[in-house]
N, C-alpha and C positions, 0 to 999 in steps of 0.2 A: 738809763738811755734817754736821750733826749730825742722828742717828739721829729728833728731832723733825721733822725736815724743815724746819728754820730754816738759814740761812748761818750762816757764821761771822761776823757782823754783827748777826744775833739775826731778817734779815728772813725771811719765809716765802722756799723755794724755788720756781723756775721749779714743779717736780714738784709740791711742795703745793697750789699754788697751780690748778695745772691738777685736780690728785686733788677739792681741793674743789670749783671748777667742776663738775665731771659728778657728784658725788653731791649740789651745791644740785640741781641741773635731776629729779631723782630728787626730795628732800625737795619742791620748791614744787610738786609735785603732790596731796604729802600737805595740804600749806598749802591749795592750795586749793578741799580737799574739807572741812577742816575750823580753826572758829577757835582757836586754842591763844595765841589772844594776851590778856593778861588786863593788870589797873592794873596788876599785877606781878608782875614774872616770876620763875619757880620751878623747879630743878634738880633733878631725881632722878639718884641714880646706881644703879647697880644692880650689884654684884657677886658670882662664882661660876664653880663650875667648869662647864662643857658638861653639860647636863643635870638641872642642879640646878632647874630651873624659872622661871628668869628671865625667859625671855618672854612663858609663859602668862600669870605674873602681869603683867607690864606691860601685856598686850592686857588682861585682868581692870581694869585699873585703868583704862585708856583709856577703858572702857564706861561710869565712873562719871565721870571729867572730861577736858574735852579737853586732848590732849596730843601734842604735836610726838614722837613716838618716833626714835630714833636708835639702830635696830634692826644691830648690826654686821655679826651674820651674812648680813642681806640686802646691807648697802653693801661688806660684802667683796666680795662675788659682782660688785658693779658694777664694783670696780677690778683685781679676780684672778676669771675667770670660771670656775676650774679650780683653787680655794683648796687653799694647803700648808701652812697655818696655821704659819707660821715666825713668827722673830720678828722679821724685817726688815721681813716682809707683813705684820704687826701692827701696827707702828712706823709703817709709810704709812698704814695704816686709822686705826689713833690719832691722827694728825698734824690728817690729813682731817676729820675729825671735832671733833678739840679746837676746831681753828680754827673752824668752823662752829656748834658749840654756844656760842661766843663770840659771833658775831653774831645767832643768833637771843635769846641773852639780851637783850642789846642794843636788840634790838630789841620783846622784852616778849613772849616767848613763854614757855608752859610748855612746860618741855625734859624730858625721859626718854632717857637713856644707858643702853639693852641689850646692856653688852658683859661679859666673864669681869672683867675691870677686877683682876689678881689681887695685884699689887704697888702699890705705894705710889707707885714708879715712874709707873704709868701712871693714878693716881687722884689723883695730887699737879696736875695739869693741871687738871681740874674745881675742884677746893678752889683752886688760885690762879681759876680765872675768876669762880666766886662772890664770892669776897672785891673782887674789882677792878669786879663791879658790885653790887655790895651785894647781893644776891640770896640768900634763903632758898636750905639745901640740904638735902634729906634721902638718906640712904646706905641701903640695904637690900641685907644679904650673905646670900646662899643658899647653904644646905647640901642634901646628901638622903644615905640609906645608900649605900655604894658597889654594893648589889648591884641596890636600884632603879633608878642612875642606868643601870645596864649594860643594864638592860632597856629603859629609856627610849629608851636609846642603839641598840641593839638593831632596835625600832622604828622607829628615824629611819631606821637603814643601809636597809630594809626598804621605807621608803615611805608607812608607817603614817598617818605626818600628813604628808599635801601641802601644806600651806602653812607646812609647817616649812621654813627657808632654809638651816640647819648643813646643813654635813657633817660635822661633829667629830664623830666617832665616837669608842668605847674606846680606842683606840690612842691618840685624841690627848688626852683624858681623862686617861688615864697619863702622860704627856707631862707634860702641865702641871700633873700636882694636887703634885709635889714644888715647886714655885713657887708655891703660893700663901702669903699672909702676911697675917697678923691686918689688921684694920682698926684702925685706931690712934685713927680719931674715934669720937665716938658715931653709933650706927648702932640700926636691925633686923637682929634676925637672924632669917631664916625657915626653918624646916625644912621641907621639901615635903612629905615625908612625913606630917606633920601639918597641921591646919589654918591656914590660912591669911588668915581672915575677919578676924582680928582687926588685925592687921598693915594688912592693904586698906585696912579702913576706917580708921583712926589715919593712912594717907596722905593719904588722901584727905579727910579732916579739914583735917589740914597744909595740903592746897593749898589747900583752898577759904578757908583763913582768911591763905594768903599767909603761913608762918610753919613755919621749918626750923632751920635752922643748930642750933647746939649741942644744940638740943631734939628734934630729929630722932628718938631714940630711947633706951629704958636703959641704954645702952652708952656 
């Protein structure tokens, strides 16, 4: 079985297949509090290290258009109730997921992908599912100084914001900032640090006009 959680036949596995069951039954709660289904359907992805601000902005952005989010650190906690942010527990959370932001495109939702996404590896899944339904995508990669993130992080160990879902604290910060890799498409880049308004809206632009892929950003 391959680390996707496909057979060696290319089918999803028993496992995946069960992992996506219980984080849909989580998602169609979100479905049916709000409509994220539009003429057509549109892909953010979002990448970064722990810290860097990726969710704020995606909730920031959810208040301007509705949006199906695919928040990781919450759907981990569904399927490792006691996360060790490995990379096998990653691989299951990715599998879960890919497969899932496949059908809700499908089916005409605006999708948002809240995860570190830090390799190519694990960003090359979203780029093939756009392509296979024609679907606009925009990419936005987050940076911030390492000495804000550690406070951020800090914070989080702390309790600071309870409706924060990580546990990735500094440790695992460290961990994975030696793994991250350029984004090789055009993208946003956001520093936290600074503002952020402008970025927002230039998404949210994008969505409202159904219109991503290569024009996604500067990059």
């Amino acid at each position: 079985m391959a680390s996707s959680g496909l057979t060696s036949q290319g089918h999803p596995s028993d496992l995946l297949l069960r992992d996506s069951a219980v984080l849909r039954e989580v998602l169609e709660g979100d479905i049916s509090r709000i409509d994220t289904v539009s003429r057509r359907s549109f892909l953010i992805l979002l990448a970064g290290l722990p810290g860097t601000g990726k969710t704020h902005f995606a909730r920031e952005l959810a208040n301007r258009v509705p949006l199906l989010i695919l928040e990781s650190d919450r759907l981990r906690k569904v399927l490792a109730p006691q996360p060790g942010y490995t990379p096998a527990e990653s691989a299951r959370l990715f599998g879960a997921c890919h497969l899932l932001i496949e059908e809700y495109v499908a089916q005409g939702h605006r999708v948002l992908f809240d995860a570190t996404n830090l390799t190519e590896k694990f960003r090359r899944p979203i780029y093939q599912i756009a392509r296979r339904a024609s679907c606009p995508l925009v990419l936005v990669r987050f940076t911030a100084p390492r000495e804000m993130v550690r406070r951020r992080l800090a914070e989080r160990v702390a309790g600071v914001h309870p409706e924060d879902y990580s546990d990735a604290g500094w440790q695992i910060y460290c961990r994975m900032a030696p793994h991250e890799e350029a984004v090789k498409r055009q993208h946003f880049d956001v520093d936290t640090s600074q503002e952020t308004c402008t970025v927002l809206e230039e998404v949210v632009r994008l969505v409202r006009a159904g219109d991503g892929a290569v024009r996604a950003g500067p990059k």
